[in-house]
C-alpha angles and dihedrals in degrees: 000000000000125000122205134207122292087247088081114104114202104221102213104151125081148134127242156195151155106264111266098026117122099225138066129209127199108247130186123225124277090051134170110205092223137012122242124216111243095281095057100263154152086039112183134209133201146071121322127173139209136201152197154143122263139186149153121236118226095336114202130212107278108017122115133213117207125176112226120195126196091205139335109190109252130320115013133182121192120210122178120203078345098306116115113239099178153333137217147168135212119078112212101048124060137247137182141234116213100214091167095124093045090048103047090083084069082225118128116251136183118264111187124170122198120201132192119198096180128132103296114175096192085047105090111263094041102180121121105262091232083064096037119114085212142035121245094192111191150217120087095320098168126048124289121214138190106215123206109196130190110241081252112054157155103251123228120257105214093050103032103084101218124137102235098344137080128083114007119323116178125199136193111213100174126354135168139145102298093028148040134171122209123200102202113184119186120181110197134184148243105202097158127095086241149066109268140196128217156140133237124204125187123194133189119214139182102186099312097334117115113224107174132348123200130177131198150135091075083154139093119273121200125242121279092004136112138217132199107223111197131200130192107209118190118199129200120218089000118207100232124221116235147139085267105045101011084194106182133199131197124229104212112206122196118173113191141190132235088270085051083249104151111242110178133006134210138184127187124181123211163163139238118217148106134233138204125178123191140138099253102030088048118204104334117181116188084358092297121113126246138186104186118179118218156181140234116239129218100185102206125111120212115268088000105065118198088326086114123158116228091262099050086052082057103045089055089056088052094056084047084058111038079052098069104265129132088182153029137193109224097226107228127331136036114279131200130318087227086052084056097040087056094050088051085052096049099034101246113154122230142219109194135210154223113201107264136126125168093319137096118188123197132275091307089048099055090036088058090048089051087050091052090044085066098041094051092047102055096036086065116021095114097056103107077202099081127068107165136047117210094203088161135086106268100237096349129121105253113188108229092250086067100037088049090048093050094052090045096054086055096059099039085049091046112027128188131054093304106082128097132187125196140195148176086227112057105252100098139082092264131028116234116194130165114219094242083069082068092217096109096107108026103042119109136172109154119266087344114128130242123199119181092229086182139033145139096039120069103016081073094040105057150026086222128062103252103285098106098049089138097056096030092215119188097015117195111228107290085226089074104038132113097239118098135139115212093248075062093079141234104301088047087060100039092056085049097061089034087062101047082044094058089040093049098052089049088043084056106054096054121090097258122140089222140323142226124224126224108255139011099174126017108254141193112243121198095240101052128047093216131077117249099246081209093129136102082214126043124232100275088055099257115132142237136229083263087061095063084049097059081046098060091057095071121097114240106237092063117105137115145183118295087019133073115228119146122108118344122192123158131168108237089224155111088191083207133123105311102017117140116259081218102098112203109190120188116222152158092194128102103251134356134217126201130187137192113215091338087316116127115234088184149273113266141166127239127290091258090153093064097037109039097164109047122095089224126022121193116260116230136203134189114229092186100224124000114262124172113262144083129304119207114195113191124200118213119202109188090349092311129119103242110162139021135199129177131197113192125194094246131217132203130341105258096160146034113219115206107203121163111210104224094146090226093301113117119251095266111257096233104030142006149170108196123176111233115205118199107196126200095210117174129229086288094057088252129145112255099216090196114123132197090066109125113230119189126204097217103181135006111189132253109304104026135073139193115262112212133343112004089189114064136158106240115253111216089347096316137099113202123205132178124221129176133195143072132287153032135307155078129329117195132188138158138190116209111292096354114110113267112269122218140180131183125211 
């Protein structure tokens, strides 16, 4: 997380259109330029445009303005008052637009971008979109600011097209539990036409608490020139940043003039901590050795797209969390800085990546994915968060020259022994295979690591490895796979979890230092009108019985602020007609008991025999034969009841339920997507998980709005809407006789 100086304005406000229309509508940033339906479609492609007035207030001689914009999908071009002040390609890193010379006059003046998310074969990633295995939407989808800058200034990292230089990078070059050394590096700027003076102080904070304090530059620096200041911070009795105890400092930056007038203000957020990879050490984080398990992101919401508020980003990292992982893999392209500061803030670990997937362009192509190594790289260096560095094409033939040039990149951009690049092809400094590759187990290549970046999906799917997803060639039978969506019933999602369960404890037994599961959240994919029902989660965030999988293995002393660990245990059941009388529970407790209508079936311990690997297996009961009735499953911990949960057979729906599922943030003051969940419940309070009912969301209140459909037919019992605004007040929705529901934020 950085934080500029006060003198950003956070341009939020614009209008909009699809290029050619004759009217305009007022938008708000993050924006999507049209709405899909639930499955991802219609998606459009074209030109849009935005626009906007724009002006500096008082500018003073020397001073600059740049616009710096977090990501316009995918080809922009920035005209001010019709001049064209600049283009550039490439849709998920920012870039900046100096606009100095226009704003010195202190006028208002237009500013209008015009974007273009068509098929661009030079653009990572490259792919056509209708044979793409993901949606790269479109519009300005991150923040826009307009920066004012002192004619002596800290740069910024991301736009200032330095290697391994520009803005703030921190590095940690030894660290245990009595010591740690810091290597601190500042470039800062000369924008004026004149020789300039000036200080530069450097803080280190935990909280309130002062660390360590430097001070230097205390020379001249020459016009129009820069100058990288070091320090070299030393910290006693460091807390040290992990998975565990993500503990987080702030670098406080204050750059002064002669007079001791501040002139510009950084603050960097950070995390002390070191990392080794290897075959036979594992992961090892501050020289302690860790297996997490993980997940692999898509970052779109549905109907939104990638148009997400801070808090909705957040949010996300939460549910990765809460689920049992410890780490995700960002497919495949590089997400939002608020998505990495909350993994820094909840300890998720973070594979990073540059946009690729099953596709190399020419000479321009691979140019462009060098350019986006280095941006990525330098945008997020400083999150303690991310460990490895996919600079590779996800599935794709890559010739030894590229693959050589983009580690390479890595290391001159993050020097030092903690960087660590990654591919599917092994030239890097870590191998990344996913299981349906089949080398998990029998690849070896010395001291050489291996992660399983991807496992539980296609390996289920297909006869193939992956390579012929358009065609689906050699389809398994659609009975065993992974992919089910919750309207799809009990026995859909219990071979779902079956399957991650059997991955998992494979997964487990090779030597890899963690893996990443396919997939976290369900996702629409270009090729296919239909969404991949991969997740744990659908797409609306509600999750299915494999989430509470995930969950159990978890040990129960984990937990941590902003995040809910402690004992799971779930019944992997509807307990309805045609459910099976063999109960599966998921649980990370020592025994489990289950009753039928207050009849024990028995206590028993875990299936350790058929899943020798995993920390936690699922327990299982026979019924005998399904009866209607509730089922009452009990967890002991050291021989104590410590957790309940109860399934009952349901009737008929009596009642419609209205939750909003905020995950304990507060709905943001400025802007917010919130998912809104209308339940049908019976006279016992219990999910109908009956589908096919219409739910329909009446009234938001003032300041927000429904995205997307507001009528919608319920999935598994539930009816999901997205709305999207600030503020509080009164949401109201019915479904055909039931009483009208209603929830105030």
């Amino acid at each position: 997380m950085t934080d500029f100086s006060s003198k950003t304005q956070t341009l939020s406000e614009w209008s909009f259109r699809l290029c050619g229309a004759a009217h305009w509508e007022d938008v708000r940033i993050p924006h999507t330029p049209f709405v899909t339906d639930p499955e991802g479609g219609p998606h459009w492609q074209g030109l849009c445009e935005y626009r906007r007035c724009i002006r500096a207030e008082n500018p003073q001689a020397g001073e600059s303005f740049a616009l710096h914009f977090h990501g316009a999908m995918h080809t922009a071009r920035v005209l001010l008052d019709g001049v064209e002040l600049a283009r550039h390609s490439g849709g998920y890193l920012p870039f900046e637009v100096d606009v100095t010379q226009a704003l010195a006059d202190g006028a208002e003046h237009e500013l209008i971008v015009v974007l273009d998310n068509r098929d661009a074969p030079d653009v990572p990633p490259g792919k056509p979109l209708a044979e793409l295995d993901f949606c790269w939407f479109g519009g300005l989808y991150r923040p826009v600011e307009l920066r004012r800058l002192a004619a002596l200034h800290i740069s910024d990292a991301a736009t200032a097209g330095l290697v391994a230089g520009g803005g703030v990078f921190v590095r940690t070059i030894r660290a245990d539990g009595q010591m740690a050394e810091l290597a601190v590096r500042v470039h800062v700027c000369n924008g004026s036409a004149k020789a300039l003076a000036g200080s530069l102080e450097m803080r280190v904070l935990r909280g309130d608490v002062e660390l360590a304090r430097g001070i230097a530059l205390s020379g001249v620096l020459e016009a129009g020139t820069g100058e990288h200041v070091s320090f070299s911070p030393c910290i006693a009795n460091p807390a040290l940043w992990s998975p565990d105890s993500p503990a987080l400092h702030t670098l406080e930056l204050t750059l002064r003039g002669p007079e001791g007038e501040v002139l510009d203000r950084r603050c960097e957020r950070f995390g002390i901590r070191t990392l080794k990879m290897s075959r036979s050490g594992g992961l090892e984080i501050n020289g302690r050795r860790v297996r997490p398990r993980g997940t692999n992101r898509h970052q779109d919401h549905p109907y939104a797209g990638y148009a997400l508020p801070a808090a909705a980003q957040r949010r996300d990292a939460v549910r990765i969390k809460e689920a049992g992982f410890d780490y995700v893999r960002l497919s495949h392209y590089p997400q939002s800085p608020d998505f990495l500061d909350a993994c820094d803030e909840l300890g998720i670990l973070v594979m990073n990546c540059i946009p690729g997937w099953q596709y190399c362009g020419g000479a321009a192509f691979e140019d462009a994915c060098a350019e986006a190594a280095r941006e990525l790289v330098r945008r997020d260096r400083n999150h303690p968060c991310v460990i490895l560095w996919e600079l590779s094409l996800n599935e794709t033939q890559m010739s030894e020259a590229f693959m050589e040039r983009m580690r390479a990149i890595g290391h001159e951009e993050f020097p030092g022994g903690q960087m660590f690049t990654c591919g599917w092809m092994d030239a890097y400094d870590v191998f990344i295979h996913a299981r349906q590759h089949g080398r998990i187990h029998s690849w070896l290549n010395g001291e050489r690591a291996l992660v399983v970046s991807e496992y539980g999906d296609w390996e289920f799917y297909a006869e193939n490895e992956g390579f012929d997803q358009a065609t689906g060639a050699g389809l398994l039978p659609e009975a065993h796979n992974s992919r089910a969506r919750r309207i799809d019933g009990e026995a859909k999602l219990l071979r779902q979890a079956e399957n991650f369960a059997i991955a998992l404890d494979d997964t487990l037994s090779s030597p890899a230092i963690c893996d990443g599961q396919w997939a976290m959240f369900d996702y629409p994919r270009g090729y296919n009108p239909r969404q991949a029902a991969c997740g744990v989660m659908d797409h609306f965030r509600l999750p299915k019985y494999a989430y509470h999988f995930y969950r159990s293995q978890r040990d129960i002393r984990e937990g941590g602020p902003g995040w809910r660990g402690g004992v799971e245990l779930f019944i992997a059941s509807d307990w309805m007609p045609g459910s099976s009388p063999i109960v599966r529970v998921f649980s990370n407790a020592e025994e489990v008991e289950l009753f039928l209508d207050g009849v024990s079936l028995g206590r028993e311990r875990p299936m350790c025999a058929d899943y020798p690997h995993l920390p936690y297996p699922p327990f299982e009961f026979d019924a005998g034969t399904f009866r209607p009735g509730q089922l009452r499953a009990l967890a002991y911990v050291g021989g104590r009841s410590v957790a309940e949960h109860i399934v009952r057979s349901h009737g008929e729906p009596v009642a419609l339920h209205l939750w909003a599922d905020t995950l304990g943030i507060s709905p943001d003051a400025a802007d917010d997507l919130l998912f809104l969940h209308a339940e049908l419940r019976d006279v016992s309070g219990s999910i109908c998980v009956c589908s096919g009912a219409l739910v329909e969301l009446d009234s938001c209140p003032p300041g927000w709005r429904c995205v997307g459909a507001a009528r919608v037919e319920t999935e598994a019992g539930v009816a999901s809407f997205v709305v999207r605004g600030s503020g509080r007040g009164s949401f109201t929705a019915h479904s055909g006789g039931l009483a009208q529901a209603s929830l105030r934020l």
